[in-house]
C-alpha positions in Angstrom: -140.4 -64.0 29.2 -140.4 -67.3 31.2 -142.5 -66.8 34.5 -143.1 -69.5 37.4 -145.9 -70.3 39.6 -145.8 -71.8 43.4 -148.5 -72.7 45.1 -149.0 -70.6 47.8 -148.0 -73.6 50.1 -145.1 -72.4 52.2 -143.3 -74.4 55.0 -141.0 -72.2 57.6 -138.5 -74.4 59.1 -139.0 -72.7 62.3 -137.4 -73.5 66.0 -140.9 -73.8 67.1 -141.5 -77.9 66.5 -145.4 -77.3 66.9 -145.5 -74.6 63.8 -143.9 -76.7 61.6 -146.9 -79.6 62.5 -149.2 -76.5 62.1 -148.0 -76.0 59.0 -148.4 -79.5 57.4 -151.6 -79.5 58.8 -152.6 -76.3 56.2 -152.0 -73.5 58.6 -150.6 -70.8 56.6 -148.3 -68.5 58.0 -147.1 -64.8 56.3 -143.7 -64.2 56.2 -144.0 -61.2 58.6 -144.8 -63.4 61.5 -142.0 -65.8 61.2 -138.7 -64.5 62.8 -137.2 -67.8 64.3 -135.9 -70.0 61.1 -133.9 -72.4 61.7 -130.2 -71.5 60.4 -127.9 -74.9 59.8 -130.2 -77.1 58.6 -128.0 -80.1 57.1 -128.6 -82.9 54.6 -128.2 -85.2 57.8 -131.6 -83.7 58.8 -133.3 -83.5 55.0 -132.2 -87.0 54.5 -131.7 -88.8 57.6 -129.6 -92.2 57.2 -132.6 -94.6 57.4 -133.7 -93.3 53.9 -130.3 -93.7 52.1 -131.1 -96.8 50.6 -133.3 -95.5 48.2 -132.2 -93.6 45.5 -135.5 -92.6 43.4 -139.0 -91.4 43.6 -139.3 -93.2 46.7 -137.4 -90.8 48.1 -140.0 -88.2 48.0 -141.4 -89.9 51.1 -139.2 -88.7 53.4 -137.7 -85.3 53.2 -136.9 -83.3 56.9 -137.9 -86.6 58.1 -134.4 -85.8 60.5 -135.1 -82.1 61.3 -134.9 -81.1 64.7 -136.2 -77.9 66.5 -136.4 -77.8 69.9 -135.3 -81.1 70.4 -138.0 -82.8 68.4 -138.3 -84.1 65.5 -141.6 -82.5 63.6 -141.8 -84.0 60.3 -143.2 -87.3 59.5 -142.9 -89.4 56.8 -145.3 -88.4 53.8 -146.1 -85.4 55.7 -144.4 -83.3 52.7 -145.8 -84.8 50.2 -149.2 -84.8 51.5 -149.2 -81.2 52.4 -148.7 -80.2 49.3 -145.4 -78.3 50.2 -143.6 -76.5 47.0 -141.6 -74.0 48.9 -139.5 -74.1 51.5 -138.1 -71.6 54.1 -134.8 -71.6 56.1 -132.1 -69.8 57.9 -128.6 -69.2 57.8 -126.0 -72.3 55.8 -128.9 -74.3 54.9 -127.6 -78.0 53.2 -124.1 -77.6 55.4 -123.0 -81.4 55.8 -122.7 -84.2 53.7 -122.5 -83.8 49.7 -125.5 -86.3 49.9 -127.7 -85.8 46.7 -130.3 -87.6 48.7 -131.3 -84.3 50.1 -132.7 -82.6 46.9 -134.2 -86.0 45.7 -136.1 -86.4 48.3 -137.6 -82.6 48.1 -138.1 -82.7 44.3 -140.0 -86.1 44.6 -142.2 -84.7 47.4 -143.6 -81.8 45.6 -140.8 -78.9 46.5 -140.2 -77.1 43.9 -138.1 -74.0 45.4 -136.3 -73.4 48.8 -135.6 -70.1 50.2 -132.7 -69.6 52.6 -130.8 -66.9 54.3 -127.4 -68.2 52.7 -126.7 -71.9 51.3 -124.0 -74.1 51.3 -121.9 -74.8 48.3 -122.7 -78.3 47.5 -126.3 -78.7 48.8 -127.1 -75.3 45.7 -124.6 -76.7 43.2 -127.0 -80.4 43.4 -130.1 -78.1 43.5 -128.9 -76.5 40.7 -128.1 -80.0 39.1 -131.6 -81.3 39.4 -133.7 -78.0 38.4 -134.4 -77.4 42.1 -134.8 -73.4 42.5 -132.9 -71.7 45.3 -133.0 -68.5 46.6 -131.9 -65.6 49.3 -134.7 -63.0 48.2 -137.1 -63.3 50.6 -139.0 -60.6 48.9 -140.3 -63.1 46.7 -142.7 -64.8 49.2 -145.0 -62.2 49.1 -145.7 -62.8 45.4 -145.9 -66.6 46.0 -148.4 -65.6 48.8 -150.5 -63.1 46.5 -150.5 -66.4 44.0 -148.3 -63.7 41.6 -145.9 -65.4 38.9 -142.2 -65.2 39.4 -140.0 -64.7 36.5 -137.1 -67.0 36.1 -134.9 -64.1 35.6 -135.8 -63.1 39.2 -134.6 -66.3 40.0 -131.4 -66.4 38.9 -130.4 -62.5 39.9 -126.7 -62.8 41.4 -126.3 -66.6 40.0 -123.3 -66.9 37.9 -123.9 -67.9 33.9 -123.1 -71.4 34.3 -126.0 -71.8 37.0 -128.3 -69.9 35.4 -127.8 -72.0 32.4 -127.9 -75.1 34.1 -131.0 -74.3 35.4 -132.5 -72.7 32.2 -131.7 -76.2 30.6 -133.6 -78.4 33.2 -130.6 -79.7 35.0 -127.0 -80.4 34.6 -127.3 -83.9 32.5 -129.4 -81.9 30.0 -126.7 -79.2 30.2 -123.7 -81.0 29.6 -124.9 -82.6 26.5 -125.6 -79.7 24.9 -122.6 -77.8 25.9 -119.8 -79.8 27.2 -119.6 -82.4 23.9 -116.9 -80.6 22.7 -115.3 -78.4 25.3 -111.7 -76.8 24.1 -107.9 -78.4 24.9 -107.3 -78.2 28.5 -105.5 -74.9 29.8 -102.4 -75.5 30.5 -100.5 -72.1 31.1 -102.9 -69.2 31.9 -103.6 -67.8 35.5 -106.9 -67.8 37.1 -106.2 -64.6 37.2 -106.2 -63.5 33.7 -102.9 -61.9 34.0 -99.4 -63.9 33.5 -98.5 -61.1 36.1 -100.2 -61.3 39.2 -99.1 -62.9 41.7 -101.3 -66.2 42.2 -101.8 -68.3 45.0 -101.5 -72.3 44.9 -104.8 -73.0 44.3 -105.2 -70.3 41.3 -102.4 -71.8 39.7 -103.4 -75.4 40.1 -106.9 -74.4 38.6 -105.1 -72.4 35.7 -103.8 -76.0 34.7 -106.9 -77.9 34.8 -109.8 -75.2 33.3 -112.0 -76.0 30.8 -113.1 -73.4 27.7 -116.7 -73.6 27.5 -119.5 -71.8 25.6 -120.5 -70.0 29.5 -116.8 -70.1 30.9 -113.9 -68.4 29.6 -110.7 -69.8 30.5 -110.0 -67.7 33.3 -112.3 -66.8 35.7 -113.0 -64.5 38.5 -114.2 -65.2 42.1 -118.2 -66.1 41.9 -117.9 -66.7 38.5 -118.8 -70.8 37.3 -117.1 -72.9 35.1 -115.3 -76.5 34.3 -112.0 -78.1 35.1 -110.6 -81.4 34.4 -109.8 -83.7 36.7 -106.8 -85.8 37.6 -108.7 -88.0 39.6 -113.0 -88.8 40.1 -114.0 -91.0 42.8 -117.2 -92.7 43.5 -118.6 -94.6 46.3 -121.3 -97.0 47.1 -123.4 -94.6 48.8 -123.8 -92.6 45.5 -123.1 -95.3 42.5 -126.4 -96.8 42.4 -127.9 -93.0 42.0 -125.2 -91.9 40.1 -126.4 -95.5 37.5 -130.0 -94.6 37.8 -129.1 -91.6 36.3 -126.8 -92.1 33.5 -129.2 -95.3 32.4 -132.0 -93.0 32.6 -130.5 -90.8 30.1 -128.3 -92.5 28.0 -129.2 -96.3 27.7 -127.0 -98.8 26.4 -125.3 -95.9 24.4 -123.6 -94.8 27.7 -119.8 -94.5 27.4 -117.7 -92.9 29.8 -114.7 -90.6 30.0 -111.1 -91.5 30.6 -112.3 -94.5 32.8 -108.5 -95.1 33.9 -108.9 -91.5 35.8 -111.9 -92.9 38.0 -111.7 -94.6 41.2 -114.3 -96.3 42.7 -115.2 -97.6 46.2 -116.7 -99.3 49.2 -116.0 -97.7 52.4 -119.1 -96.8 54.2 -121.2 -99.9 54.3 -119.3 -103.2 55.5 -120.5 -102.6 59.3 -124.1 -102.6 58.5 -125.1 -106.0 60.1 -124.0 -104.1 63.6 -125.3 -100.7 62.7 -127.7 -99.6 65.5 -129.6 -97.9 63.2 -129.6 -100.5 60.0 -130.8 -102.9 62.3 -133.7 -100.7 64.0 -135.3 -100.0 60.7 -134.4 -103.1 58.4 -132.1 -101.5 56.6 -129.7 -103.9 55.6 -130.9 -105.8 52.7 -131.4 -102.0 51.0 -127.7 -101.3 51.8 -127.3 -105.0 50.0 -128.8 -103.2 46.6 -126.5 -100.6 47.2 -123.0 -102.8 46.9 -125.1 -104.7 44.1 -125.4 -101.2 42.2 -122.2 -100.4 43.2 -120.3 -103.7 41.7 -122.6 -103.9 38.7 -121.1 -100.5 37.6 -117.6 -100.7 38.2 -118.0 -104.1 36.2 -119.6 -103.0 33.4 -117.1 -100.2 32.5 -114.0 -102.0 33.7 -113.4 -99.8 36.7 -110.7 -99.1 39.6 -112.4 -100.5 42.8 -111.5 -100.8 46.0 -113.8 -103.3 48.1 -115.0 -105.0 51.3 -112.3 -107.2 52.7 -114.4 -110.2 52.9 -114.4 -110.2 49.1 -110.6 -110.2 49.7 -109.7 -112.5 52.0 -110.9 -115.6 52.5 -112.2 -117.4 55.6 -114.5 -116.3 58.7 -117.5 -115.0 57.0 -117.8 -112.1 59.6 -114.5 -110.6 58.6 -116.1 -107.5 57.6 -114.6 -103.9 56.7 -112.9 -102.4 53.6 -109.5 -102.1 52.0 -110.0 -98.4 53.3 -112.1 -95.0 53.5 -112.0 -93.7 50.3 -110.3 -90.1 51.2 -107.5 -91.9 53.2 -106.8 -94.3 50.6 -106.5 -91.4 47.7 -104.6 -89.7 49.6 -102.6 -92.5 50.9 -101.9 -93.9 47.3 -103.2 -91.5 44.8 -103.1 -87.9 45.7 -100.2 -86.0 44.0 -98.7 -82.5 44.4 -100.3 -79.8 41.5 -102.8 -82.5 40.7 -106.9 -81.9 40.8 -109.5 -84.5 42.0 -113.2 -84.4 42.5 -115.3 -87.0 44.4 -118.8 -87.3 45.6 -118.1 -86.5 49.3 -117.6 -83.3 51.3 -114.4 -84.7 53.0 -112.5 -84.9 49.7 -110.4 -82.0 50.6 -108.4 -84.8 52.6 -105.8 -84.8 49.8 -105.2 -81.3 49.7 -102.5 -82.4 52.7 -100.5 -83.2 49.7 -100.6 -79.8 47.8 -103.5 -80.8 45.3 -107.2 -79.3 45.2 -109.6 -81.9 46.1 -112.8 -81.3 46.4 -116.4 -82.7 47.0 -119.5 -83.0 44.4 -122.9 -84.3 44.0 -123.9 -87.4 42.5 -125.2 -85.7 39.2 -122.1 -83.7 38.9 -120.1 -86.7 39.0 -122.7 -88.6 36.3 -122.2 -85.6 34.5 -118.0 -85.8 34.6 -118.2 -89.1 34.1 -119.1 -88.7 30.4 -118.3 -85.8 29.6 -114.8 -85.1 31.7 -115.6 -81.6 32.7 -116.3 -81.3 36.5 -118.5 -78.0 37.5 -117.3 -75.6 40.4 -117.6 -71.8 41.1 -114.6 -70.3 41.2 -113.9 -69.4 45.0 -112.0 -66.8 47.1 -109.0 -68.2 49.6 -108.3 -67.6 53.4 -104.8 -68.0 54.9 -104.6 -69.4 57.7 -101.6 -68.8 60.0 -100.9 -71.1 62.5 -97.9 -70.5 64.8 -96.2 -72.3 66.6 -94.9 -74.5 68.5 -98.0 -76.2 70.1 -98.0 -77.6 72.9 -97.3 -80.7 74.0 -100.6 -83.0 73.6 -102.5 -80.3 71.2 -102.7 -81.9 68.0 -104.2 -80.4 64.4 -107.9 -81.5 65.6 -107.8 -79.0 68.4 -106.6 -76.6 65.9 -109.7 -76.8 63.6 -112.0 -77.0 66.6 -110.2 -74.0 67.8 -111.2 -72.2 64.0 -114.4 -73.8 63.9 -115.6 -71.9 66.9 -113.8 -68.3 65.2 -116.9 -66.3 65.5 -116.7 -65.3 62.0 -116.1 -69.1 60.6 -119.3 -69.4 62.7 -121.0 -66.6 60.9 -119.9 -68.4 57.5 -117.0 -66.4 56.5 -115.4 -69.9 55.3 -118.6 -70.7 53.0 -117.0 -71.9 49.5 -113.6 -70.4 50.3 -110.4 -72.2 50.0 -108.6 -72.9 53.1 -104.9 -72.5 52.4 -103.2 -74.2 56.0 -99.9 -72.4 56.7 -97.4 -71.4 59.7 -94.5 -72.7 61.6 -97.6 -75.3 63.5 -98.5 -76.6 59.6 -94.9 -76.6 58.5 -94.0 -78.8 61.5 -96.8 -80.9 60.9 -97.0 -84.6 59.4 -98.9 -85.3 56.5 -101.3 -87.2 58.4 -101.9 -84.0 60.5 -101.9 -81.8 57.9 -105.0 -84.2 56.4 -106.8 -83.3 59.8 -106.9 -79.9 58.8 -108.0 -80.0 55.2 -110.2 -82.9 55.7 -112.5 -80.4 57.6 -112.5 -77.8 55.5 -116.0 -79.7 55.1 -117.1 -78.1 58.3 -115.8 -75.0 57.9 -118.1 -74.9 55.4 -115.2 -74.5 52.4 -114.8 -75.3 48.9 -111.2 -77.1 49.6 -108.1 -77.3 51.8 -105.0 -77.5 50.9 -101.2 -77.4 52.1 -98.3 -76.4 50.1 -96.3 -79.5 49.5 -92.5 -79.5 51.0 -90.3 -82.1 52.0 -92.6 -83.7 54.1 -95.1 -84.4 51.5 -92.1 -86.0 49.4 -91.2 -88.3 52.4 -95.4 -89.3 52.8 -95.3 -90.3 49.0 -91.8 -92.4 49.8 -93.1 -94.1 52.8 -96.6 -94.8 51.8 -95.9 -96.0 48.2 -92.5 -96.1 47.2 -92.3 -93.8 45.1 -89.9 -90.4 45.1 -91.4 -87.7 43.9 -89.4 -84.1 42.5 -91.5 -80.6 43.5 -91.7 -78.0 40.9 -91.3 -74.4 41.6 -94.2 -73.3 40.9 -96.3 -75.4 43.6 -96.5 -72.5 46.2 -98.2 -69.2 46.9 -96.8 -66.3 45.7 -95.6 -63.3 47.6 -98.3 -60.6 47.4 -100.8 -63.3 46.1 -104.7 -61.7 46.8 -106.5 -63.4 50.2 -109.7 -62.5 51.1 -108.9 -62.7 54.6 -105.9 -63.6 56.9 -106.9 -65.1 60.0 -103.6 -65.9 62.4 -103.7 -68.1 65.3 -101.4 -68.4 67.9 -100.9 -72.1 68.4 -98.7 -72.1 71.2 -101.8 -70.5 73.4 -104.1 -73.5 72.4 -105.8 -76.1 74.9 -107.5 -79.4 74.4 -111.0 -78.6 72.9 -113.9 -80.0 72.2 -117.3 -79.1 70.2 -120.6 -79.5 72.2 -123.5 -82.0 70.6 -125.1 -80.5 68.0 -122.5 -78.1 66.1 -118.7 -78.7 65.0 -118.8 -75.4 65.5 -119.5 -75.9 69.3 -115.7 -75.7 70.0 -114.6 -74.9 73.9 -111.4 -75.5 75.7 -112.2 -78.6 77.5 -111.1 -76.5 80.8 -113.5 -74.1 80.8 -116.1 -77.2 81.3 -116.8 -76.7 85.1 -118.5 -79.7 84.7 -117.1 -82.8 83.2 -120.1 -85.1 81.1 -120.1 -88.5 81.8 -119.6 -90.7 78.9 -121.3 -94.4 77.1 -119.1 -94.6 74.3 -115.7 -93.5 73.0 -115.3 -93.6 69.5 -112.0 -93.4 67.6 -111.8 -93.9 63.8 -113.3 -92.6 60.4 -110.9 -90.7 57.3 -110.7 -87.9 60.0 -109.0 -89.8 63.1 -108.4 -93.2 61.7 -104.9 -92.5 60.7 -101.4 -93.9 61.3 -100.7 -90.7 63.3 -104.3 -90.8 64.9 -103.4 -94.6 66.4 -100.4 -93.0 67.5 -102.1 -91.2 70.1 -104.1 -93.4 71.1 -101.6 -95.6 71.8 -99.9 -93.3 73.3 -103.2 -92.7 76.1 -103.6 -96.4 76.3 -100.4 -97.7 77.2 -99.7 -95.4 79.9 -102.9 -96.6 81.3 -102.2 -100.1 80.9 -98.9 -100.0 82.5 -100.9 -98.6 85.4 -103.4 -101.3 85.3 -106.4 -99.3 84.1 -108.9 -100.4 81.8 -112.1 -98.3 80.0 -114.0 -96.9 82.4 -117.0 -99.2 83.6 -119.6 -98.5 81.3 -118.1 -97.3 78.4 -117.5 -99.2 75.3 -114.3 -97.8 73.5 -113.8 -98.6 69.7 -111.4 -97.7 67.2 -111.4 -98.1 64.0 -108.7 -98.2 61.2 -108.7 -95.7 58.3 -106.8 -98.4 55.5 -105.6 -101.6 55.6 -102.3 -99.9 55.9 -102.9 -98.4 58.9 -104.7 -101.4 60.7 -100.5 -103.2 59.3 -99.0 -100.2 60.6 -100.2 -101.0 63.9 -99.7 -104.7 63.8 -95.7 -104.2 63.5 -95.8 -101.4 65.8 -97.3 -104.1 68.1 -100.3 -102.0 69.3 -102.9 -104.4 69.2 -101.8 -105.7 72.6 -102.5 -103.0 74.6 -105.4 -101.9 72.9 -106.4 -105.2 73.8 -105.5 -104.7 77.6 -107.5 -101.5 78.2 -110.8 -103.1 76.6 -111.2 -101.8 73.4 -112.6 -103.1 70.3 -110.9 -103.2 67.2 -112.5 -102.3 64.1 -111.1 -103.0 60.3 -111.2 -100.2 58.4 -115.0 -98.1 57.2 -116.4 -95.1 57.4 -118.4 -96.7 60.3 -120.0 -94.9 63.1 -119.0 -91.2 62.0 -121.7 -92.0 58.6 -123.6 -94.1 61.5 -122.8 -97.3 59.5 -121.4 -99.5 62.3 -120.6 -100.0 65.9 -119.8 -96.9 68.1 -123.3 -95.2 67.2 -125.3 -94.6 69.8 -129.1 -96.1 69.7 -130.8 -94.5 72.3 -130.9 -90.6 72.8 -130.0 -90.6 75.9 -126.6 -91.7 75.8 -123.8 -89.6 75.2 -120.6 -89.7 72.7 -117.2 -88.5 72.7 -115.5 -89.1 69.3 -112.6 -88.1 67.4 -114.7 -88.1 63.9 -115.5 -84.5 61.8 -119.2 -84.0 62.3 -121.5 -84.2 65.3 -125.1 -83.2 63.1 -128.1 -84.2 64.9 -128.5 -87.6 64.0 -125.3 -87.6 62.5 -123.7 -90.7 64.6 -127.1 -92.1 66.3 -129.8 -90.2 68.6 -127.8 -90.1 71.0 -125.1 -86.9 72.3 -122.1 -86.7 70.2 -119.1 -84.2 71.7 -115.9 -84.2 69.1 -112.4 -84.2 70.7 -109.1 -85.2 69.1 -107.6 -88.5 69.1 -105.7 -88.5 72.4 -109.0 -86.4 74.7 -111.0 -89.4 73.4 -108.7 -92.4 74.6 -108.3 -90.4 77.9 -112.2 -90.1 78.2 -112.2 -93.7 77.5 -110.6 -94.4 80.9 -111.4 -91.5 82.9 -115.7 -92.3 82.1 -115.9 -88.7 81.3 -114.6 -85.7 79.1 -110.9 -85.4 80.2 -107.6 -84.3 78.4 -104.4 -86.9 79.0 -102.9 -84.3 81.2 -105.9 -84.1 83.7 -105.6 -88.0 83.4 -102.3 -88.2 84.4 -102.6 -85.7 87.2 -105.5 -87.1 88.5 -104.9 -90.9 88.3 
């Protein structure tokens, strides 16, 4: 029988900042006397942005070195490590964020050697799992870590489907997949997720049907909960993540390293070109590490001949400070790659982008990807779906980034009803929606805390694939939900009732009709951009703010810096012929070519002081998340209105009020 031992050295991420120093200063508290744990812990706060650049034992310095209770930030650098630390304690959704592998690294190298949570989110386990980090909801088992009792693995791994517990048994995924995905059977082609040619399926079980993998822990079918494998159409990669992903292929394969289907991986550099005017690069020297990232990057995609799409200065000639990329990676899949039926994986939460298109799309870690990328099998848990209903019309001004703060704020999304579910957009308010719209909503399904989004394709998605490349595309009968098809909830909104919204600082979930602010925040920046708002449609609306308020005369309010940033290369054309530029020009903004920028906290429109407060149009307002400063989220046209008002207003009030 296998058993473990932890040191009884226990850490309770509590609310109380002063406990946790207690803590790493060797006071040891019992589980009875801790009822305040922190619940949404994210891998913003385990691995804040200045430590990103590493990618190895070095990270080990630095985990919760971004965790905030109570407004403070408690945990030092080394402080981990030199405590001794091997378990961990946390609340409710603990890892929600960022697919950043960083996270578990960083705890691993410091000492941890199992976390204990309330609930966890999908990706921050799945890399746990990956790396032979032990999770856990059983609280029960801190009373044998405190008596210095042994744990037995299989106590462990109680509920923990047989891929994950054989993962884990096996050290890790790398180790896993060598011994049991070398020769996985043909791919599936034909039989339901279901296990019955009967039953009626939705779109996501039958796109999965088509891409599972038989393995020697996964049938070909499988049930909700249950792990397994699927091929995939499509794996991305991005600098953030190559270098790691290298480390760890190098560190297990050597020169005998050969990948998988390399014309099925894409590879880019989205998040990184903006560094040199990065608040937060600057403030801690980060820039020559981000430098050894690109260098990682580029070494890999030229040694296996690989898809890349880079930095624009490596593109075009001239004025050295012509910075950017051809495009965020998620815009430009789904912008040039992303088909109807098909299945891609990539090593970001906001994958499920392309599932505007009718495909599954969904995020990974780094090791899962190292792990695809030679063997071809990409690891998931098989995951219930929500509908959700959206009817319309809305109204005139709402867009679909009021409709997903509007569902982020659902008490029971709150309460993680959404954790690793499919998100399956429908309604007369989806059907009327562009693609680009549509992308609003699946993109984030990442802070709903799902496993994918995805629309069923229809005549629209055949225009978006004519438009953007050209190409005419045929949709086959079977790419749609069937009638009767098994839900695990419905959840119906009434569109036409919806009003602007925004999400307080702190919480995408934060959502609240902008009217029922009493009180109206002033504002320092305005920040429009990222894969979320950095779209043809999401320059629409801006424009259409910022002309009415040039033809008046008016200008960004004084005070506030207003950026905004393209998604692609083809937006930042789109706009050109559309002739936009001028009157962005006339209201004061700054134009930005096309990165993640300020929503990873990569480039201008971060804050760098924590007093000053945000309004942007990105996904994700996580403490830290866009600078130390207050971040509230808003949709496209509420932050070009803010822009000129100097403080949190819709482009009705504007109009009314100017």
């Amino acid at each position: 029988m296998h058993t473990l031992n932890f040191a009884p050295r226990i850490l309770y991420l509590t609310q109380d900042p002063e406990a946790v120093r207690q803590q790493l200063s060797g006071l040891r508290l019992r589980r009875e006397a801790v009822s305040n744990l922190r619940d949404d812990i994210s891998t913003d706060e385990i691995s804040p942005l200045p430590i990103m650049v590493h990618f190895d034992q070095e990270l080990g310095r630095y985990p919760y070195t971004g965790f905030s209770a109570a407004g403070q930030l408690p945990i030092a650098r080394d402080a981990v490590r030199h405590a001794k630390i091997e378990v961990v304690v946390g609340g409710k959704r603990y890892g929600k964020g960022s697919s950043r592998e960083h996270s578990v690294v960083a705890e691993r190298a410091a000492g941890i050697k199992l976390v204990i949570a309330e609930s966890f989110e999908r990706i921050y386990r799945q890399n746990a799992d990956n790396l032979g980090l032990y999770t856990s909801t059983n609280f029960a088992l801190l009373d044998q870590i405190e008596r210095g009792e042994s744990i037995l693995l299989d106590d462990l791994l109680v509920g923990r489907d047989a891929v994950a517990a054989a993962i884990l048994r096996a050290g890790g995924l790398l180790s896993y997949g060598q011994a049991r995905l070398k020769n996985i059977a043909p791919d599936n082609q034909s039989e339901p997720a279901t296990g019955s040619d009967e039953a009626p399926q939705t779109l996501f079980e039958k796109i999965i049907a088509r891409h599972l993998l038989s393995t020697e822990d996964a049938p070909g079918w499988l049930k909700p909960g249950e792990g397994g494998f699927v091929r995939a159409d499509i794996r991305f990669i991005h600098e953030y993540y190559t270098g790691m992903c290298a480390h760890a292929l190098d560190s297990h394969f050597g020169d005998a390293l050969t990948l998988h289907d390399t014309p099925s991986i894409v590879c880019f550099e989205d998040h990184l070109s903006y560094v040199h005017r990065s608040p937060a690069h600057l403030k801690y020297g980060l820039v020559g590490g981000v430098k050894n990232l690109s260098v990682a990057h580029r070494n890999f995609v030229s040694r296996h001949g690989l898809t890349d799409h880079g930095y624009l200065q490596q593109l075009e000639a001239g004025d050295p400070n012509n910075t950017g990329s051809e495009g965020i990676s998620h815009a430009l899949m789904a912008e040039n790659y992303a088909l109807p039926g098909t299945l891609i994986a990539g090593t970001d939460s906001h994958t499920p982008h392309s599932g505007a298109l009718g495909c599954v799309a969904f995020g990974v870690g780094t090791t899962d990807m190292a792990n695809a990328f030679v063997t071809g099998a990409v690891r998931f848990t098989m995951p219930e779906t929500l509908r959700i209903n959206v009817a319309g019309p809305l109204p005139a001004g709402i867009s679909a980034k009021d409709v997903v703060l509007h569902l982020l704020a659902d008490p029971k999304i709150r309460a993680g009803a959404g954790v690793g579910k499919v998100f399956e957009f429908a309604g007369t308010a989806v059907q009327s929606m562009s693609t680009d719209e549509r992308a609003t909503l699946t993109n984030m399904t990442a802070e709903l805390g799902g496993f994918t989004g995805l629309v069923e394709p229809d005549q629209e998605t055949v225009r978006f694939i004519r438009e953007r490349r050209h190409q005419d595309i045929t949709l086959e009968p079977w790419m749609r939900s069937d009638t009767g098809a098994t839900y695990a909830a419905i959840i119906d909104i009434d569109g036409t009732q919806l009003s602007p919204m925004v999400a307080r600082p702190g919480d995408p979930g934060n959502g609240v009709p902008l009217s029922s602010l009493s009180e109206r925040v002033t504002i320092d920046i305005a920040y429009g951009g990222s894969c979320t708002a950095g779209k043809r449609e999401d320059f629409d609306q801006y424009h259409a703010v910022l002309s009415w308020a040039a033809q008046r005369g008016l200008k960004t309010a004084a005070g506030v810096k207003l950026y905004l940033q393209y998604g692609t290369q083809g937006v930042r054309d789109y706009c050109t012929d559309k002739g936009y530029l001028a009157v962005f020009q006339a209201v004061g903004a700054e134009i930005l070519q096309p990165a993640c920028g300020a929503c990873a906290n990569c480039g201008p429109g971060s804050s760098s002081e924590p007093e000053e407060v945000t309004v942007s149009a990105i996904n994700r307002n996580f403490p830290g998340r866009s600078g130390p400063g207050q971040v509230w989220l808003a949709s496209p046209a509420t932050v070009a209105a803010s822009a000129i008002a100097g403080r949190l207003t819709s482009f009705e009030e504007l109009k009314r009020n100017i």
